[in-house]
C-alpha positions in Angstrom: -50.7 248.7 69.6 -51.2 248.1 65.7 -51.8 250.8 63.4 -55.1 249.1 62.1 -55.7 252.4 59.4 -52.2 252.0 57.8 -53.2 248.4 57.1 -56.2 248.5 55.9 -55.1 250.1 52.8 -52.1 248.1 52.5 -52.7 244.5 51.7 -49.5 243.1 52.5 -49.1 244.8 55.9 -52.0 242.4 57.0 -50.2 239.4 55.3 -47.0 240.8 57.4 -49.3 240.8 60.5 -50.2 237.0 60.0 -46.8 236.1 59.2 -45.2 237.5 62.5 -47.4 236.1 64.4 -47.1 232.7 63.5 -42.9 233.3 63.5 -43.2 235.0 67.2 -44.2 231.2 68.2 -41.2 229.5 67.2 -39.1 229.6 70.1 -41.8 229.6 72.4 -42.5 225.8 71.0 -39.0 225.0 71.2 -38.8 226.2 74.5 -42.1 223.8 75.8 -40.8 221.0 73.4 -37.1 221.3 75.8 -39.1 221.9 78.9 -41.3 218.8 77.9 -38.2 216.5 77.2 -37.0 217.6 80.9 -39.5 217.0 82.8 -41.7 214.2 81.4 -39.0 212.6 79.9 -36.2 213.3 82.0 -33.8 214.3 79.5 -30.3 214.3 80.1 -27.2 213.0 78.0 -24.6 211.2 79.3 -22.0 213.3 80.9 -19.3 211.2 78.9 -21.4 212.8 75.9 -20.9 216.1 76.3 -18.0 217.1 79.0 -15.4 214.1 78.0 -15.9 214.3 74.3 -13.9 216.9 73.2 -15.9 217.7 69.4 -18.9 218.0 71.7 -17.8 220.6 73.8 -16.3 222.4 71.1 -19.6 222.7 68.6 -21.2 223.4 72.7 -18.9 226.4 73.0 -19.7 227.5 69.4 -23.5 227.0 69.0 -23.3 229.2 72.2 -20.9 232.5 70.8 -22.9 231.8 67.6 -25.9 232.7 69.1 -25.0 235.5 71.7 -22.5 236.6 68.1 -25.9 236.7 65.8 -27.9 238.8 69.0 -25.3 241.8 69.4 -24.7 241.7 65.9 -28.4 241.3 64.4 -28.2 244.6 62.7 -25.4 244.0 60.9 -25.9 240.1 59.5 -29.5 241.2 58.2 -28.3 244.2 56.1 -25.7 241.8 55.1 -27.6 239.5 54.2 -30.1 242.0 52.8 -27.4 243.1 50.3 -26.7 239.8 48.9 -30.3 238.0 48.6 -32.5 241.0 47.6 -30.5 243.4 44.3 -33.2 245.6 44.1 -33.1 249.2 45.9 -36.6 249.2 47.4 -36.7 245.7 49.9 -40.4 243.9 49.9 -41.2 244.6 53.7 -42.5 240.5 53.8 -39.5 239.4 52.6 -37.1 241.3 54.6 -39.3 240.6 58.0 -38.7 237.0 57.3 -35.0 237.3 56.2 -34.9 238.9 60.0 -37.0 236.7 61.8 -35.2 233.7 60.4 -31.8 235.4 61.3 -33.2 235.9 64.7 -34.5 232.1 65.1 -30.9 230.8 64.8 -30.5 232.1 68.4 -33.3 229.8 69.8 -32.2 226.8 67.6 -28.5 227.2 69.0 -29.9 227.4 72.9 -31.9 224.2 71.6 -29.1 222.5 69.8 -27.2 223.3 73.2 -30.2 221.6 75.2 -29.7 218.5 73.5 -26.0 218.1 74.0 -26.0 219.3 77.0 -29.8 218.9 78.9 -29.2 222.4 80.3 -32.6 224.1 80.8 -31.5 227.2 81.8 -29.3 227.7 78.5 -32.7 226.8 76.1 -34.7 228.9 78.5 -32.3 231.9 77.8 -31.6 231.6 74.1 -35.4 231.2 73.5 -36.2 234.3 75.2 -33.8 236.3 73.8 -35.1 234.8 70.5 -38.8 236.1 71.9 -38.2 239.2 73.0 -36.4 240.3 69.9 -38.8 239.4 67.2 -40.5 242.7 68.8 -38.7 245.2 66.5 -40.0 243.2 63.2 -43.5 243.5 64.5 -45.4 246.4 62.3 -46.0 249.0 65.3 -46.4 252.4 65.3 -42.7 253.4 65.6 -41.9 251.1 62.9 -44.6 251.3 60.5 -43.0 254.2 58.0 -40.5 251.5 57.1 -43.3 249.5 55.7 -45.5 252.2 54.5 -42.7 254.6 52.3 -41.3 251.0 50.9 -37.9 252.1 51.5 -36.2 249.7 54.3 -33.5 252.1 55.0 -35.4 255.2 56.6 -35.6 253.9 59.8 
């Protein structure tokens, strides 16, 4: 449930609001796009491409330990990456919700990536839902609305 009062008086929680909601779409599309390509199109690459080729299977094996690499480690890339892009002490909530969102959507372009080299559905099904399902702690709930509301990212 939203915390409707807390936004009201805070303008840029209801830009956040409209933001994550149009970013918690991403890898759903990407998802229906691969499904889409696999079964209207009947996608599916050349075994030569993707199991004989030996660059192939390497960037396979790495757009796949990128992406489960960026989920367990999520925390850590976006304060990071925090650190470098943003000097000042107090975060803008916006811009740190899409600095996370967009860390998190590299996991559903890898399972996609992987789709393409490889026409494996159940890969792009996995990534994208992973991708999904954690877009959920950037969403401005009750539990993590005081990180929006105090302006300080860190008390968490």
């Amino acid at each position: 449930m939203l915390y409707y009062n807390c936004m009201e008086k805070n303008p840029s929680l209801d830009k956040l609001k409209i933001i994550n909601m149009f970013m918690l779409a991403d890898p759903l599309i990407l998802l229906f796009v691969a499904v889409f390509m696999k079964r209207s199109l009947s996608y599916q690459p050349s075994p030569e491409f993707y199991e004989i080729n030996q660059t192939m299977r390497i960037i396979q094996y790495f757009l796949y330990l990128s992406g489960l690499a960026v989920f367990f480690f999520m925390d850590g890339i976006i304060q990071i990456l925090r650190k470098k892009i943003f000097v000042q002490a107090q975060t803008n909530p916006i811009a740190f919700n899409i600095l996370g969102i967009a860390v998190v959507d590299y996991i559903s372009i890898a399972g996609f990536l992987g789709f393409l080299i490889s026409g494996n559905i159940a890969w792009v099904t996995t990534f994208c839902l992973i991708s999904f399902f954690s877009r959920f702690r950037f969403l401005p709930l009750n539990r993590n609305i005081s990180r929006f509301t105090t302006g300080n990212i860190e008390s968490r």
